[in-house]
C-alpha positions as CSV (number, residue, x, y, z in Angstrom):
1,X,3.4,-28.5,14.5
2,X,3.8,-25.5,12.9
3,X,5.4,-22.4,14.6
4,X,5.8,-18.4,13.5
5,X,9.0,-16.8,15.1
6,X,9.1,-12.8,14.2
7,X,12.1,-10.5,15.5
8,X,13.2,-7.7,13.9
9,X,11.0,-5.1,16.3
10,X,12.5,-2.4,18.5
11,X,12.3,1.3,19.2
12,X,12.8,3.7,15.7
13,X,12.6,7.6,15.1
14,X,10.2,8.6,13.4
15,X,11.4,8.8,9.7
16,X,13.3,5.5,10.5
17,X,13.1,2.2,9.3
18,X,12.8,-1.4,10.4
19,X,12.6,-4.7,8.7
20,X,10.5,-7.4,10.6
21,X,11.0,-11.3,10.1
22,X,8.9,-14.4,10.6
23,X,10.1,-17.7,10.3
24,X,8.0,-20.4,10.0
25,X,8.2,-23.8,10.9
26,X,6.7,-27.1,9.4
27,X,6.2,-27.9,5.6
28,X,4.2,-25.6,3.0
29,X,5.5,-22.7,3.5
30,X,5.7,-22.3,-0.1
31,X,2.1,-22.4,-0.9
32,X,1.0,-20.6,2.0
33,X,0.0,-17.0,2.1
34,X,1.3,-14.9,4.8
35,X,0.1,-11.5,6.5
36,X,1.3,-9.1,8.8
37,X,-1.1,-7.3,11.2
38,X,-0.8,-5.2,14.3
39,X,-2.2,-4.3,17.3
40,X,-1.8,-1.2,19.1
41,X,-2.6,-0.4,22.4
42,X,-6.7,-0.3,22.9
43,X,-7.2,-1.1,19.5
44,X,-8.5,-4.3,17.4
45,X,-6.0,-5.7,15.6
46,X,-5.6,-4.7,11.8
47,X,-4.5,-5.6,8.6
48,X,-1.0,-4.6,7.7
49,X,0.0,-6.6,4.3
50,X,-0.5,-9.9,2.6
51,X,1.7,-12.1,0.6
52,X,0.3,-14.8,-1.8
53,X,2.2,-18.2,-2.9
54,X,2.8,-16.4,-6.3
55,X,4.3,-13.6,-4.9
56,X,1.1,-11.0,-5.3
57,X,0.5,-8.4,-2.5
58,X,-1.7,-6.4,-0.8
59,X,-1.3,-3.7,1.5
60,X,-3.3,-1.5,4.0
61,X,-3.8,2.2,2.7
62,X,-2.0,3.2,5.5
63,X,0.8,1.9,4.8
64,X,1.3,1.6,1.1
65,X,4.4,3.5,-0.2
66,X,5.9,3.1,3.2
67,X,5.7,-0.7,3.6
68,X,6.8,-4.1,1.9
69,X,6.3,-7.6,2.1
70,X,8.0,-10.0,0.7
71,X,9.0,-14.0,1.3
72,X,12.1,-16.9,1.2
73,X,10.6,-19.5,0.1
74,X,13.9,-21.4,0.6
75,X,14.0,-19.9,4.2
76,X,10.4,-20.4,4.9
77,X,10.5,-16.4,6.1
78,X,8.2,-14.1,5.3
79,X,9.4,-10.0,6.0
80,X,8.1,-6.8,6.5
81,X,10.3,-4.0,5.2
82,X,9.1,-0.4,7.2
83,X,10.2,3.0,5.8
84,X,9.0,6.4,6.6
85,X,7.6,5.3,10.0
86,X,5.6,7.1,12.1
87,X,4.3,7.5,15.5
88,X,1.2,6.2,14.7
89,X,2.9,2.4,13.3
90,X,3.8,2.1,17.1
91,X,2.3,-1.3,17.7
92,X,3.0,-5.3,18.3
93,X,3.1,-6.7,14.8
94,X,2.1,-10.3,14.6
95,X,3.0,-12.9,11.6
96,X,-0.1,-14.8,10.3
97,X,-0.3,-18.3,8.7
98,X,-2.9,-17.4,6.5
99,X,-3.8,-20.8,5.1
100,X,-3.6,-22.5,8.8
101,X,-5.0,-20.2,10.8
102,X,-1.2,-20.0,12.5
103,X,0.2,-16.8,14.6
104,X,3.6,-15.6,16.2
105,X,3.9,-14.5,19.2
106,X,4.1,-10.5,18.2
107,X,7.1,-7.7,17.9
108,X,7.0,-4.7,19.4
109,X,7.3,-1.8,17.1
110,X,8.2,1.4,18.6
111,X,8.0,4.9,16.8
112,X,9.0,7.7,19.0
113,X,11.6,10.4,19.3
């Protein structure tokens, strides 16, 4: 059974930064790709950034310059690293297995002076 765990949310200025973690149980993490996406309030859910096995990534334009992902492969965790954030990155941000079809449970991200 494979399980996603992310922590690492919580309420930030803007400007502020956070750095989001997902820990993922089961074997393969290593060849698995892994996303971040969020859902804010009355909105669909959206892209965020992808990380391939190899390392390769791909980010929304929203967030590029601002955002990082990156991955442990000897701590099966995948993160999210948040600079510059804004108001508008207020959201739950969920972990996705993207090989499995696999999601966490969400973190609530919090922008707001």
């Amino acid at each position: 059974q494979v399980q996603l765990v992310e922590s690492g949310g919580g309420l930030v200025q803007p400007g502020g930064s956070l750095r989001l973690s997902c820990e993922v149980s089961g074997i393969g993490f290593s060849y698995t790709a892994m996303g971040w996406y969020r859902q804010a309030p009355g909105k669909q859910r959206e892209f965020v950034a992808d990380i391939g096995s190899s390392g390769n990534t791909n980010y929304a334009d929203s967030v590029k310059g601002r955002f990082t992902i990156s991955r442990d492969n000897a701590k099966n965790t995948v993160y999210l690293q948040m600079n510059s954030l804004k108001p508008e990155d207020t959201a739950v941000y969920y972990c996705h297995d993207l090989r499995r079809d696999y999601w966490g449970q969400g973190t609530q991200v919090t922008v707001s002076s």
